[in-house]
C-alpha positions as CSV (number, residue, x, y, z in Angstrom):
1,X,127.3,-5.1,142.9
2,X,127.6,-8.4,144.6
3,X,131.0,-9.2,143.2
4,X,132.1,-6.1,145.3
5,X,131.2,-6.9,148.2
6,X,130.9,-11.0,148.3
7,X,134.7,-10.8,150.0
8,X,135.6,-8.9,153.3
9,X,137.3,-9.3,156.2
10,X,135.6,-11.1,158.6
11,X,137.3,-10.7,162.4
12,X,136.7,-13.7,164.7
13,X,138.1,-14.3,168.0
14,X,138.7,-17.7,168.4
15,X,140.9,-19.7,171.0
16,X,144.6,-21.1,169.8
17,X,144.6,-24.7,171.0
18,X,148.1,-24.9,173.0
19,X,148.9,-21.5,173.3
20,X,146.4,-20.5,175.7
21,X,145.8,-17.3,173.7
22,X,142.9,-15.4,171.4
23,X,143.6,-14.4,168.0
24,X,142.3,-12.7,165.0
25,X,141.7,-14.2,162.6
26,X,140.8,-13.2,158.5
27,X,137.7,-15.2,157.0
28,X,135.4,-14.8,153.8
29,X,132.7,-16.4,155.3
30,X,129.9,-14.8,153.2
31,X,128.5,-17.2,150.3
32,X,126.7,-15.9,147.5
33,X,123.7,-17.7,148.0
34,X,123.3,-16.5,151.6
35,X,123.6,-13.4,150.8
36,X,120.8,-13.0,147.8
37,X,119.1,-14.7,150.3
38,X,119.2,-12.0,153.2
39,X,120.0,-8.4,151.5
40,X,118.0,-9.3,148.0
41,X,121.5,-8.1,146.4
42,X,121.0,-8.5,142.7
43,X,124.1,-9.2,139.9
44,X,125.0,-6.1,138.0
45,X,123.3,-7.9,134.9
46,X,119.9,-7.4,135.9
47,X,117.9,-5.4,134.1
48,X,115.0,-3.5,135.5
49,X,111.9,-1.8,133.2
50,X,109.8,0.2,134.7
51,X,106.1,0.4,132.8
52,X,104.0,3.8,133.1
53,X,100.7,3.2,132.1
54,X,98.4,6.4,131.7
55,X,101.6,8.1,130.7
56,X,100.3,10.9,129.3
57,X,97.9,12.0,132.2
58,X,98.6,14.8,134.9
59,X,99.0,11.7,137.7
60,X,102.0,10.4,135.5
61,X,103.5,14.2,135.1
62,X,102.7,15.1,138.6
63,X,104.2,12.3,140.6
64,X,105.1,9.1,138.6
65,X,107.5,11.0,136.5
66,X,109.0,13.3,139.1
67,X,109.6,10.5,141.5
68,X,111.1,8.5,139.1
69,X,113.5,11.2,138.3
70,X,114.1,12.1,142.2
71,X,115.5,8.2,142.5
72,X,117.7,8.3,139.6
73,X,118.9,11.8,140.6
74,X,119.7,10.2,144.1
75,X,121.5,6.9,143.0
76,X,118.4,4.3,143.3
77,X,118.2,3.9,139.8
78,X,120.9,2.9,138.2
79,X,121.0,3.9,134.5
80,X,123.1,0.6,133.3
81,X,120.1,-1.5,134.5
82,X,116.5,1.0,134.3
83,X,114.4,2.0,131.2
84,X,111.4,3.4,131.8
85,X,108.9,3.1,129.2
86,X,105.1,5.4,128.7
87,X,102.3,3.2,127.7
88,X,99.0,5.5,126.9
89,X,96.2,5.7,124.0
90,X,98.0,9.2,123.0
91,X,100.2,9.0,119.8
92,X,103.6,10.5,120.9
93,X,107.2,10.7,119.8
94,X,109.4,9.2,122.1
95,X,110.8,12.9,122.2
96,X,107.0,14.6,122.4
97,X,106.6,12.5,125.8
98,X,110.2,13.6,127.2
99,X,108.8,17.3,126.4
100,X,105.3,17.0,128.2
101,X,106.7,15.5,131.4
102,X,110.5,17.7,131.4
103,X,108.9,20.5,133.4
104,X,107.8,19.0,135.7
105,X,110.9,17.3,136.9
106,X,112.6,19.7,138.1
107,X,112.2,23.5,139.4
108,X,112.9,26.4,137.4
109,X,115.5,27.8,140.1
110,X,117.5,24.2,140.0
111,X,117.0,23.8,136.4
112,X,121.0,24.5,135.6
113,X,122.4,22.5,137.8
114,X,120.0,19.3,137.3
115,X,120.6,20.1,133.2
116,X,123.5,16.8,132.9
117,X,121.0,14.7,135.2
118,X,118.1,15.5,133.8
119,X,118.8,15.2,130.0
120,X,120.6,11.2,130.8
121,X,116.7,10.5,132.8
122,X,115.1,11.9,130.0
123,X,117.3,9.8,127.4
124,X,116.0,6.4,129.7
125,X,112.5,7.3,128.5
126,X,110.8,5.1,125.7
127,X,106.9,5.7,124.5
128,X,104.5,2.8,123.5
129,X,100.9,3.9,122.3
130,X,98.2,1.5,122.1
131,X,94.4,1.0,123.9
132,X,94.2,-0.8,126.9
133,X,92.2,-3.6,125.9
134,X,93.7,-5.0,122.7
135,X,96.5,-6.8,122.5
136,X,98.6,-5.6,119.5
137,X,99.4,-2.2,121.7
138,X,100.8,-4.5,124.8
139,X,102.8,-6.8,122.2
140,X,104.2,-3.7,121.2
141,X,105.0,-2.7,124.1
142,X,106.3,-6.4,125.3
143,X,109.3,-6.4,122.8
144,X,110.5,-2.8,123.8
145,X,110.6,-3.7,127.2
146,X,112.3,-7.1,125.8
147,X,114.6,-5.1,123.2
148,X,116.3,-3.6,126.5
149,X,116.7,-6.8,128.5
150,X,118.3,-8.7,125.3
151,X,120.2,-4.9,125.4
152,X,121.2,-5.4,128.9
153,X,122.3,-9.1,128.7
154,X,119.8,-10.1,131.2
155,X,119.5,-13.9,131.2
156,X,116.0,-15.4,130.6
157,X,113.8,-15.0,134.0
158,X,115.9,-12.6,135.9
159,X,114.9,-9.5,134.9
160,X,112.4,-7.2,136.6
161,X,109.6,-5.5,135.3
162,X,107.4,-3.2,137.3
163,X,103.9,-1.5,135.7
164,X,102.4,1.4,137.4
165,X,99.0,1.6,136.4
166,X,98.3,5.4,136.5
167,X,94.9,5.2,135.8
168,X,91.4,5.4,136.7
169,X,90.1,1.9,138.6
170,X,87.4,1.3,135.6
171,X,90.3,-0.2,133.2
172,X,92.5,-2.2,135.9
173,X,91.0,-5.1,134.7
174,X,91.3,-5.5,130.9
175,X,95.0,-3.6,131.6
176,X,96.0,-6.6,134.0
177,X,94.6,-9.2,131.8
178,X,96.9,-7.9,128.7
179,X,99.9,-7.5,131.4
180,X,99.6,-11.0,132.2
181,X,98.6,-12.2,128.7
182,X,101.3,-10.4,126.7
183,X,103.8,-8.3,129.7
184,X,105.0,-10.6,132.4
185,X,108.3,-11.6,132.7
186,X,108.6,-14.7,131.1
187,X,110.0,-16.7,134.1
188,X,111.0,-16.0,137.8
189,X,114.3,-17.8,138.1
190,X,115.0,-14.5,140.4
191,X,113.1,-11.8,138.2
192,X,109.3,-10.2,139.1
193,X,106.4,-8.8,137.9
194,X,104.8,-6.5,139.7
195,X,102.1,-3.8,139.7
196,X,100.9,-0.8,141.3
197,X,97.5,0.3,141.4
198,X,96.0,3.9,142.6
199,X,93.3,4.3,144.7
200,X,90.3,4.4,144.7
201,X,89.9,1.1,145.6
202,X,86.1,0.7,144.5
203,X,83.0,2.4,145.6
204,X,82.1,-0.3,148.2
205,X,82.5,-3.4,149.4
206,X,81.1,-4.9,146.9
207,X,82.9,-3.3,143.9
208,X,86.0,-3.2,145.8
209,X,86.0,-7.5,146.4
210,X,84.9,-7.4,142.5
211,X,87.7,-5.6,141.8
212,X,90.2,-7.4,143.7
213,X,89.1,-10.7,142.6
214,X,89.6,-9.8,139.1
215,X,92.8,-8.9,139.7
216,X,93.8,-11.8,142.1
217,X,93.0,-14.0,139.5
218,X,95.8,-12.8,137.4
219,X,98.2,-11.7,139.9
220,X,99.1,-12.9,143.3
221,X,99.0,-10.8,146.7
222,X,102.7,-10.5,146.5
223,X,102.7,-8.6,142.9
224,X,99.9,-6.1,143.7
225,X,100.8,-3.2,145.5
226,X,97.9,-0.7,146.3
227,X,99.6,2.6,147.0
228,X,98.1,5.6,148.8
229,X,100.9,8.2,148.4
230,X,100.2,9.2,152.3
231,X,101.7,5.8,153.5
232,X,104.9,7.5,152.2
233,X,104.7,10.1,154.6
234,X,108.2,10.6,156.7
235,X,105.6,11.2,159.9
236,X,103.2,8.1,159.0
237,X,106.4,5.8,158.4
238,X,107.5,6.8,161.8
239,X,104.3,5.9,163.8
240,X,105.9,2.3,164.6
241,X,109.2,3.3,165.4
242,X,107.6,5.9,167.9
243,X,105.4,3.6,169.5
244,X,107.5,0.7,169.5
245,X,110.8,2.1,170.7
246,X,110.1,4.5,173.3
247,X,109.5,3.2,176.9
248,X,107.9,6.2,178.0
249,X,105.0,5.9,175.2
250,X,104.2,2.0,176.1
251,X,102.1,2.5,179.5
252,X,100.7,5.9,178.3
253,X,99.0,3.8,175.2
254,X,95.7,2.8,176.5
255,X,92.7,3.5,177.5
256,X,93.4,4.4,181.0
257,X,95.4,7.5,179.7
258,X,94.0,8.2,176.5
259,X,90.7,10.4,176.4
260,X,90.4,10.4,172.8
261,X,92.0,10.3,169.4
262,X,91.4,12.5,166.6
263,X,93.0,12.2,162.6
264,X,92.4,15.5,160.6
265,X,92.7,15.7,157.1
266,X,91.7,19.2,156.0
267,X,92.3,20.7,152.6
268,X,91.8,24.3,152.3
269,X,90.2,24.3,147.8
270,X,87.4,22.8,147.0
271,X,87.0,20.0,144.2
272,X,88.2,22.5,141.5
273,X,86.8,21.2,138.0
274,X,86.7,17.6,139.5
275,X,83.4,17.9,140.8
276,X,81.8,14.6,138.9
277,X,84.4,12.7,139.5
278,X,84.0,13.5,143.4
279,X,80.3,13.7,143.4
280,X,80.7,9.7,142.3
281,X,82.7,9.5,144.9
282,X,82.8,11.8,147.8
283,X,84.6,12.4,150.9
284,X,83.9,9.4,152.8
285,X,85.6,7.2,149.6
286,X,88.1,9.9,148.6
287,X,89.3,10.5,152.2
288,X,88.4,9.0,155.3
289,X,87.8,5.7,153.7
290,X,91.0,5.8,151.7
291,X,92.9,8.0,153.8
292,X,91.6,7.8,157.1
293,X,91.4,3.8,157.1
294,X,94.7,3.1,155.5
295,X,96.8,4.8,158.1
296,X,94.2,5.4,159.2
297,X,94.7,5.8,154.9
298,X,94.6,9.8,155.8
299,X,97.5,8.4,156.4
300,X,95.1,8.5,153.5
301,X,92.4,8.2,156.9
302,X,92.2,4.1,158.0
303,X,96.2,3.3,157.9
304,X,97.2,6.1,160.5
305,X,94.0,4.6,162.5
306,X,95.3,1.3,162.4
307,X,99.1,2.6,162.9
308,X,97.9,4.5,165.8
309,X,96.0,1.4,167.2
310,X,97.7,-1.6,166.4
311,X,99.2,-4.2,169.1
312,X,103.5,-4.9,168.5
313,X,103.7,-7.3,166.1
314,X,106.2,-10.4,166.3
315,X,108.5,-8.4,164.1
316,X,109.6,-5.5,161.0
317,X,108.2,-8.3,158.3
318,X,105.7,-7.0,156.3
319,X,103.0,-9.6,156.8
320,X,103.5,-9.3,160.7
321,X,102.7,-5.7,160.7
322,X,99.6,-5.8,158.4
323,X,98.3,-9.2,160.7
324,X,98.1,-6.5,163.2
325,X,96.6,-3.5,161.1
326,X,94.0,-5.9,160.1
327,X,93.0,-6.8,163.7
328,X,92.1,-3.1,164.4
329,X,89.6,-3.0,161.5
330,X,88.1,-6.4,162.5
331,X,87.6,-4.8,165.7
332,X,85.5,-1.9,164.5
333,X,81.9,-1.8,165.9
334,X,79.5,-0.5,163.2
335,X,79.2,3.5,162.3
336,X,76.0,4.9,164.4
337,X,74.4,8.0,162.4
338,X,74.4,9.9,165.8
339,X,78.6,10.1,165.9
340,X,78.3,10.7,161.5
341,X,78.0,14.6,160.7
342,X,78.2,15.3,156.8
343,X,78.3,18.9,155.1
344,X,78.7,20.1,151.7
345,X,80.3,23.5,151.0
346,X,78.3,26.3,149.7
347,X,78.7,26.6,145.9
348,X,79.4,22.9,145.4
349,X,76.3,22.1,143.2
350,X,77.1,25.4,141.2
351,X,79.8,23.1,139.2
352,X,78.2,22.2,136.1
353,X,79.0,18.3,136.2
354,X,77.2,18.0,140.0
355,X,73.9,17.3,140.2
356,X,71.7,19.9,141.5
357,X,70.1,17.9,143.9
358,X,73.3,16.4,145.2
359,X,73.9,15.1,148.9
360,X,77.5,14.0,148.5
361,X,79.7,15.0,151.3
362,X,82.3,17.3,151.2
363,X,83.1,17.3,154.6
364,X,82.8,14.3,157.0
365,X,83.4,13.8,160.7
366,X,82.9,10.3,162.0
367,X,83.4,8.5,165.2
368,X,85.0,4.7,165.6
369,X,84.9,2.8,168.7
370,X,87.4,0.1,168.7
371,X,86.0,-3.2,170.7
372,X,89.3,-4.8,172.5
373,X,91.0,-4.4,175.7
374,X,93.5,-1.5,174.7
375,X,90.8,1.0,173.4
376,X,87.3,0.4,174.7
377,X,85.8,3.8,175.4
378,X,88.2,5.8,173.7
379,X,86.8,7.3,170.6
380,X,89.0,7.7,167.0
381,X,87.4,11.3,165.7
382,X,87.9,11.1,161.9
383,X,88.0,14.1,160.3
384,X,88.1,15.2,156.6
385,X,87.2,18.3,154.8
386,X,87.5,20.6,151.6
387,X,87.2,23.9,151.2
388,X,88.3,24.5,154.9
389,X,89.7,27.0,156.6
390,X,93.6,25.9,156.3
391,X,95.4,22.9,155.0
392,X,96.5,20.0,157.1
393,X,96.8,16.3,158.0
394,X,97.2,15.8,161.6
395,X,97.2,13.0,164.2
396,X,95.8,14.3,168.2
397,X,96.2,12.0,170.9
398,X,94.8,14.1,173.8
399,X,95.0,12.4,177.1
400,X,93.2,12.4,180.3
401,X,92.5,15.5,183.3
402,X,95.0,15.1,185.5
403,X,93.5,13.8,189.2
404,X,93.7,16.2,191.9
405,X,94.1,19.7,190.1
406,X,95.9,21.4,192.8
407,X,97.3,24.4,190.2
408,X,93.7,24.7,189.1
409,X,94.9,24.9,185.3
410,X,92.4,21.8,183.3
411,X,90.3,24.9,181.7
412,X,93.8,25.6,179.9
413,X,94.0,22.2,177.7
414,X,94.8,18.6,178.3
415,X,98.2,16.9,177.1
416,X,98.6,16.4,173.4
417,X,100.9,14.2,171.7
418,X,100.4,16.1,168.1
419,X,102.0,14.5,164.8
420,X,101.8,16.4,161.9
421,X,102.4,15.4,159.0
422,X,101.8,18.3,156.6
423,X,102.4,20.9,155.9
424,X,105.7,21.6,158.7
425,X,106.4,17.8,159.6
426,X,106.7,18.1,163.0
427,X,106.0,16.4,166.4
428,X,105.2,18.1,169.5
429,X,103.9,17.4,173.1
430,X,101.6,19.8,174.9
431,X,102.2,20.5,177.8
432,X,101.2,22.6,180.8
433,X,104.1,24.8,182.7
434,X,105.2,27.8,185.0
435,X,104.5,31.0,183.5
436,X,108.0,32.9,184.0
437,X,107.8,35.4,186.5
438,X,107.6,36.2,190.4
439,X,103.5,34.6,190.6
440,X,102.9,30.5,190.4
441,X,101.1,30.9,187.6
442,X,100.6,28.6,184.6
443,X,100.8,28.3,180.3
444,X,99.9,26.3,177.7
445,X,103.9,25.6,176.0
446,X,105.5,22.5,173.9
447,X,107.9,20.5,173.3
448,X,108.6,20.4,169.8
449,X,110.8,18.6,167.1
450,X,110.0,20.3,164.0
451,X,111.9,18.7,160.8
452,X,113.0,21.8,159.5
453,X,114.5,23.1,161.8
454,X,115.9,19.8,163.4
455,X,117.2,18.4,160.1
456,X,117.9,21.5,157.7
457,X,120.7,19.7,156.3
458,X,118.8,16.5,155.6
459,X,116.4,16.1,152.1
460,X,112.8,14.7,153.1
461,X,111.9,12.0,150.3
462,X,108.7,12.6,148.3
463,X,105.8,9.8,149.4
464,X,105.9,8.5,145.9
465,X,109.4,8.3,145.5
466,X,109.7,5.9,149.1
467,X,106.7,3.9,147.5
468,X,108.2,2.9,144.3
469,X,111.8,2.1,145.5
470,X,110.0,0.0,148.7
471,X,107.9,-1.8,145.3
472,X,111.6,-2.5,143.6
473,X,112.7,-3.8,146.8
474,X,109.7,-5.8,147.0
475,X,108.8,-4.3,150.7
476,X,104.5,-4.4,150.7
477,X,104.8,-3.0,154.5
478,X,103.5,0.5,153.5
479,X,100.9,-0.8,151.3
480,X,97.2,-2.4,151.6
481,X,96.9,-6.1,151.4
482,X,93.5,-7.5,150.1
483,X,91.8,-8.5,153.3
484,X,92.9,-4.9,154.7
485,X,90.5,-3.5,152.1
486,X,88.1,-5.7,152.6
487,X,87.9,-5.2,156.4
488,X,87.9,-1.3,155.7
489,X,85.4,-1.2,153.2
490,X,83.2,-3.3,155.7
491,X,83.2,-0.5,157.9
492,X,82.4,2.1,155.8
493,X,79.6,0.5,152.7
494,X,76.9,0.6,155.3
495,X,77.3,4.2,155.9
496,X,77.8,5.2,152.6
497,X,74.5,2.9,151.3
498,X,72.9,4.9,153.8
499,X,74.2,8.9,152.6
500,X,73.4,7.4,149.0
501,X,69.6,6.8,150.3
502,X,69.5,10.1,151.7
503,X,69.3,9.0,155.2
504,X,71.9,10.8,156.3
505,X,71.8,14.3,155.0
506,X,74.7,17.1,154.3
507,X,74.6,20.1,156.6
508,X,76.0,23.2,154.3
509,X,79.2,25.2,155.5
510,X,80.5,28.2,154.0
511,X,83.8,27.7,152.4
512,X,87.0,28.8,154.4
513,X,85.1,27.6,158.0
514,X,85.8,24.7,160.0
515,X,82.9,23.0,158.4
516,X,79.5,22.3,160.1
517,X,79.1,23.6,163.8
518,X,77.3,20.4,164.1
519,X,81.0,18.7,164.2
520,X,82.5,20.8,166.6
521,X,79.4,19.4,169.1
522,X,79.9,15.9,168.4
523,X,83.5,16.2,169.0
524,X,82.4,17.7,172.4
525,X,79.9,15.5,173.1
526,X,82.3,12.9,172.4
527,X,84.7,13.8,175.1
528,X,87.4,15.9,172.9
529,X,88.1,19.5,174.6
530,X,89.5,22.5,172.6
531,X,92.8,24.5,174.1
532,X,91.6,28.2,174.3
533,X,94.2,30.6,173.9
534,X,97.3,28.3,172.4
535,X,98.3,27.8,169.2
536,X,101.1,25.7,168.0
537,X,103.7,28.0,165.6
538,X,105.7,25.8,163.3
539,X,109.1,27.5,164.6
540,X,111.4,29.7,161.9
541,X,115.1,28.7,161.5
């Protein structure tokens, strides 16, 4: 790759002592060295093993797999320098694993034409089985992944190995320790060794600091990338560039404009045979504090928050932008119980594996206040349900009455700035206009730029598939560093310590609702008003 494009023609004008004159003149100017240095290009010789572990499980089939396949259908894998290798307790062919994953790699209507691309992927596939806590599996496992570097000529310390650890957060541990005793790569003359781990990120604070430490003492910050697939969102990656690159959004983005900020996360089934697992856990951990925090990480809920509410930082680096995400969470005042409503949908306790007595949440709508000059007053409404009406992830900023309603039109909706980011990505400003006709009168309208219909020709990449070429790339922007966690999960354990006392108690809702009417008031009370009579229609190409 590098030898390709280490020469080119570099045009300089530069003035021709005596003549008087400028001239062009042709320089390689671009060193190899520098180069690595700036763009990360890699030699051709590198070889790159990518490490499934939990291979076997529907999180692996579902979206490791799949977006593993996406890259190397779209040229971000090459196949003379990736094998990807299954690690899981299962004992599988190589050939029994390429089976259980093939279909779900592609769809059944593209099948034919994806046959030639699919079959080489498939071919890149190796399976390891072993436990996760002994070492004669990950030795195992340690000379395939070895067997193809020695296969791919890679010189001692420059190859790259990357372990996604599709499992539940109960066996990081022991599964780092044997990485690091038995996996890593064995040198880092210009090679890695790095890992991904799922959320959840603990239950609490507590867990969540025992967890990272555990980890941190076998891996440093720079290896361990905590993914939450909604970071991968087209619409969440383009919070910054909206905020940051258009003039007409920088005075607007305060609290003089802003009334009030609400992030939706709405799922329209239920828990669906997971119900113990969730009943451990429950929305606040599954959603707002995963989602809602992290991008507010609904973005999975407290990334869009901080995305949303974050000061410029000094640059595009990584660390720069999380400095800044971090400040918003340290700027959190404690949760009051009177902006917390909680329900549960009717039916939940019928699954067998929920207690009967149960309080956990299924719905949650909370209310953050955000102590700094920017934001004082102005409340962030988090929102996350299941077993809702309709499905979607949404972003609101509503903004102010206008002063002086001379057209007499505020009982028709406030401004919106609306980003949604599924389903129909799309952005879209609210706005109020003349009806069209002979009478002043006015409507409700937007503007809109909906993806589909604005870039039909142009393939929106898969969350997962951003996430793990950003890890390859060695880009930690879209992920959560450790003091992140920590600063989110200090926001949320005391509320959670107190639902898991029963001082807060679940309101019930019936399935298919908007939850508990009890939300809907706080919301109000809170400053938020509804738009009667418009509705936002995703447009039809």
């Amino acid at each position: 790759m590098f030898d390709k494009l280490v020469w080119y023609l570099h045009l300089t004008r530069s003035w021709k002592m005596g003549s008087g004159q400028w001239h062009v003149e042709k320089r390689s100017t671009l060193k190899k060295e520098s180069f690595l240095k700036e763009y990360g290009a890699v030699s051709e010789s590198r070889s790159l093993s990518i490490i499934v572990l939990g291979a076997s499980g529907d999180l692996a089939k579902k979206k490791t797999f799949p977006a593993l396949f996406n890259l190397y259908h779209q040229g971000f894998l090459n196949p003379d320098e990736v094998h990807i290798f299954g690690y899981a307790r299962t004992k599988l062919s190589d050939q029994e694993l390429r089976d259980k994953i093939r279909r779900y790699l592609v769809d059944e209507k593209n099948a034919s034409e994806n046959a030639e691309a699919l079959s080489k992927f498939l071919q890149l596939i190796k399976y390891v089985s072993g436990p996760y806590d002994s070492e004669d599996g990950f030795k195992r496992l340690d000379k395939a992944i070895s067997e193809h570097e020695i296969s791919k000529k890679s010189s001692q310390g420059s190859s790259r190995r990357l372990f996604y650890l599709a499992l539940p957060p109960s066996v990081y541990p022991p599964v780092c320790k044997m990485i690091k005793a038995c996996c890593t790569n064995k040198s880092d003359v210009c090679g890695w060794t790095r890992i991904i781990v799922e959320k959840p990120f603990g239950k609490d604070l507590e867990s969540a600091e025992q967890l990272s430490s555990q980890i941190g003492k076998l891996f440093d910050e720079s290896q361990i990338y905590r993914i939450d697939h909604y970071l991968g969102k087209e619409l969440v990656q383009n919070m910054l560039v909206l905020r940051f690159a258009n003039r007409f959004f920088l005075p607007l983005w305060n609290r003089d404009n802003i009334a009030n900020v609400q992030i939706v996360f709405r799922e329209d089934f239920g828990t669906e045979g997971r119900g113990g697992y969730f009943d451990e856990y429950g929305i606040i951990r599954d959603i707002i504090q995963n989602h809602l925090l992290q991008a507010i990480n609904m973005f999975s809920v407290v990334q869009v928050l901080c995305l949303v509410a974050m000061e410029k930082p000094i640059s595009l680096k990584p660390e720069h932008i999380r400095d800044e995400k971090v400040k918003v969470l340290q700027s959190v005042i404690p949760i009051k119980d009177k902006e917390v409503v909680l329900g549960q949908y009717e039916g939940y306790r019928d699954d067998p594996t929920v207690p009967n007595d149960s309080n956990t949440p299924t719905f949650a709508t909370t209310i953050l206040r955000i102590d700094n000059e920017r934001w004082e007053g102005v409340p962030f409404i988090l929102k996350a349900g299941k077993a809702m009406g309709s499905k979607k992830a949404d972003i609101r900023i509503q903004f102010k009455d206008v002063p002086g309603d001379i057209f007499k039109c505020q009982k028709q909706g406030r401004n919106e700035f609306v980003i949604r980011l599924q389903p129909s990505e799309a952005m879209y400003m609210k706005l109020t206009v003349k009806q069209p006709g002979l009478e002043m009168q006015t409507v409700q309208s937007e503007l809109d730029l909906s993806y589909k219909q604005r870039y039909q020709d142009v393939s929106i990449p898969e969350a997962y598939e951003r996430l793990i070429l950003d890890t390859i790339k060695g880009d930690q922007q879209h992920f959560v560093r450790r003091d992140e966690l920590k600063a989110a999960w200090e926001i949320f354990t005391p509320l959670l310590h107190r639902i898991e006392k029963g001082e807060v108690k679940s309101i019930p809702y019936k399935p298919g609702s908007r939850g508990p009417t009890e939300a809907d008031q706080l919301l109000e009370k809170a400053g938020y008003l509804q738009t009667h009579g418009y509705m936002w229609i995703p447009p039809t190409l």
